[in-house]
C-alpha positions as CSV (number, residue, x, y, z in Angstrom):
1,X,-12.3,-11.8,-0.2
2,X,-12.7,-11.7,3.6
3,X,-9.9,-9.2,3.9
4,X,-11.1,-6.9,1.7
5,X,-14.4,-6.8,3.3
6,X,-13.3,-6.3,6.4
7,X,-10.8,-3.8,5.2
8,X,-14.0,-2.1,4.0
9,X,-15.5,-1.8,7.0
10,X,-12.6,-0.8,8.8
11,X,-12.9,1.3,6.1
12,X,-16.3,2.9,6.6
13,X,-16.9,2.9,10.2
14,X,-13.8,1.8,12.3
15,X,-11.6,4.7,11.4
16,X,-14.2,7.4,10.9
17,X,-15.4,6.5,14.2
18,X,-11.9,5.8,15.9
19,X,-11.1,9.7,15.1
20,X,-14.6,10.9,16.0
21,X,-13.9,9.4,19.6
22,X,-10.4,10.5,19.9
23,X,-11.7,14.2,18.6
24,X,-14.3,14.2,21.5
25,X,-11.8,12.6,23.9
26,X,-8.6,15.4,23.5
27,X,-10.4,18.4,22.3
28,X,-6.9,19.6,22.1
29,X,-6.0,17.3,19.2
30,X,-9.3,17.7,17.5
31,X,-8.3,19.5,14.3
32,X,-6.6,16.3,13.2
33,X,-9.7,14.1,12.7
34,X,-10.6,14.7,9.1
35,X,-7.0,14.4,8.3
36,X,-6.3,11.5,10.4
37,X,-9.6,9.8,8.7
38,X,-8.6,10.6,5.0
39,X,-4.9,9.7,5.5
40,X,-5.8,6.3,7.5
41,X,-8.6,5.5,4.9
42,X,-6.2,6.1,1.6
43,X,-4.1,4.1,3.4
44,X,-6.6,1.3,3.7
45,X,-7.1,1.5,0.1
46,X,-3.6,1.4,-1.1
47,X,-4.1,-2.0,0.8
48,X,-7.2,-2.7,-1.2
49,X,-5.4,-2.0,-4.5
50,X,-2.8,-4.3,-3.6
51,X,-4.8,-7.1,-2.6
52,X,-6.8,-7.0,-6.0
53,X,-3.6,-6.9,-7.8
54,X,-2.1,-10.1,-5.9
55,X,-5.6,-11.5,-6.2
56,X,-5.6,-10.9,-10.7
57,X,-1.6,-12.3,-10.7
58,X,-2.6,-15.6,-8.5
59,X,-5.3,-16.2,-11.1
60,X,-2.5,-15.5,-13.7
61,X,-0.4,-17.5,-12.0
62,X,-3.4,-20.6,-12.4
63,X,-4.0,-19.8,-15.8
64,X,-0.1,-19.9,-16.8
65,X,-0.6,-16.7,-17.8
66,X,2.1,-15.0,-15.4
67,X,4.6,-14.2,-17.8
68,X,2.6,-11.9,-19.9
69,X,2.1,-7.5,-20.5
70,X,-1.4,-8.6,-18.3
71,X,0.9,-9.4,-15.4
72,X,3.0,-6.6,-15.3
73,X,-0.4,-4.2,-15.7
74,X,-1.0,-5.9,-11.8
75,X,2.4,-5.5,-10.8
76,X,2.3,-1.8,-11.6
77,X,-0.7,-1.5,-10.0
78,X,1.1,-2.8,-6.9
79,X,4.0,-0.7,-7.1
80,X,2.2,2.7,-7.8
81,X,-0.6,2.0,-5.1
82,X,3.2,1.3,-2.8
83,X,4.7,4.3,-4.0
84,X,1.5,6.4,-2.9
85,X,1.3,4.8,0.5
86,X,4.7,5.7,0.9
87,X,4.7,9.3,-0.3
88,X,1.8,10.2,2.5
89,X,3.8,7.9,4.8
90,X,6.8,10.2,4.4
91,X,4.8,13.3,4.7
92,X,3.3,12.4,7.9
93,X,6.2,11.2,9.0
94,X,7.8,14.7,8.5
95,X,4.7,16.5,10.1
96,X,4.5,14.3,13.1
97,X,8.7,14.6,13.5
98,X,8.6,18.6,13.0
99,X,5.9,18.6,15.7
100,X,6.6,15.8,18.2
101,X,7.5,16.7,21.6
102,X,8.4,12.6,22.4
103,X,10.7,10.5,19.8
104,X,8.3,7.6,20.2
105,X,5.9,7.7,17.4
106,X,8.6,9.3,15.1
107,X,10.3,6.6,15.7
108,X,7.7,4.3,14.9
109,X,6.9,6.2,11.6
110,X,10.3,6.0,10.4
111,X,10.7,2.2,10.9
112,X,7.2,2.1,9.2
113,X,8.7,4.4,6.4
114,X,11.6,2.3,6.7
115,X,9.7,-1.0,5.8
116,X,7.2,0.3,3.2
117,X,10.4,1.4,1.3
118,X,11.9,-2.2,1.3
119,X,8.7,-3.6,0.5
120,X,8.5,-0.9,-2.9
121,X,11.9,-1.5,-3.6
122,X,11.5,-5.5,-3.6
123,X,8.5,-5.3,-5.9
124,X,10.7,-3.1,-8.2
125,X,12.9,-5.7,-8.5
126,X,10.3,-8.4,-8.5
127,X,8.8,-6.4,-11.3
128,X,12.3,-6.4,-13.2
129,X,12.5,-10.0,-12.8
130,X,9.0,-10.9,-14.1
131,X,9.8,-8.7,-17.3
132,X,13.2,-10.7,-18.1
133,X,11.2,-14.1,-17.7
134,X,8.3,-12.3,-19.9
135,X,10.9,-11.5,-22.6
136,X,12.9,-14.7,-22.4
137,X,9.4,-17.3,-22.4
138,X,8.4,-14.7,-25.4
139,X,11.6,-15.4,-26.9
140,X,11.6,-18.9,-26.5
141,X,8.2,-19.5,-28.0
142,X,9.2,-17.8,-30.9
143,X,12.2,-20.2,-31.0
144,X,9.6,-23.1,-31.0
C-alpha cells in the first residue's frame, strides 16, 4: 500500500515537475516535456496495475483460491499492463536510437527493453503453468 502511494506521488508531482525543470533547464530539449511526462507517468501506472494484480493473487493465494478463472483474470492483467509497458518501451527506444548522437542511453534502453521482455515472457509462461494446475486441481475435484 506504501508503494502505490508513493508511486502516486511520483506520479502527480515528481515526474511533472522533473520535466518542467529539465524544460526550463535545456530550452533546447524542451518540446520533449509533455511527452517525457505522459510516457514516464503510463509507465508508472503499468507499475500500479501490476502491483494491484500481485496484490488480488496474494490474497488468492491466502484464500486457496489461486488455482481458479479469478486468478488468471489478475494474471492477465499483469501480462497486458507488461505487454503495454513494453510496446512504449520499444517505441522510445526506437526514437531515442534513430536520434541519439551517443550510444549510452540507447544502450541503456535496449537492456531495459531487453529485461521487460524476459519479465513478459516469464509471466507468459507463469500464466501457462497456473492454467495446467487450474485444469488438473479442477480435474481432480471432480475425481473426488
Amino acid at each position: 500500500m506504501l508503494l502505490f502511494g508513493v508511486l502516486v506521488m511520483f506520479q502527480t508531482f515528481s515526474l511533472p515537475g522533473q520535466f518542467a525543470h529539465m524544460a526550463k533547464e535545456s530550452p533546447d530539449f524542451a518540446y520533449l516535456r509533455w511527452p517525457a511526462t505522459a510516457v514516464t507517468v503510463f509507465w508508472v501506472l503499468c507499475v500500479q496495475v501490476v502491483i494491484v494484480a500481485t496484490w488480488k493473487l496474494l490474497s488468492l493465494v491466502e484464500n486457496d483460491r489461486i488455482f481458479t478463472e479469478v486468478a488468471l483474470k489478475w494474471v492477465d492483467a499483469i501480462v497486458w499492463a507488461i505487454a503495454a509497458a513494453w510496446v512504449v518501451l520499444v517505441g522510445v527506444f526506437l526514437y531515442v536510437g534513430f536520434n541519439a548522437d551517443d550510444p549510452g542511453l540507447p544502450l541503456l534502453l535496449f537492456l531495459m527493453t531487453t529485461g521487460v521482455t524476459v519479465l513478459g515472457l516469464l509471466m507468459v509462461v507463469m500464466r501457462a503453468l497456473l492454467r495446467q494446475a487450474t485444469t488438473l486441481r479442477t480435474d481432480m475435484e471432480a475425481v473426488i
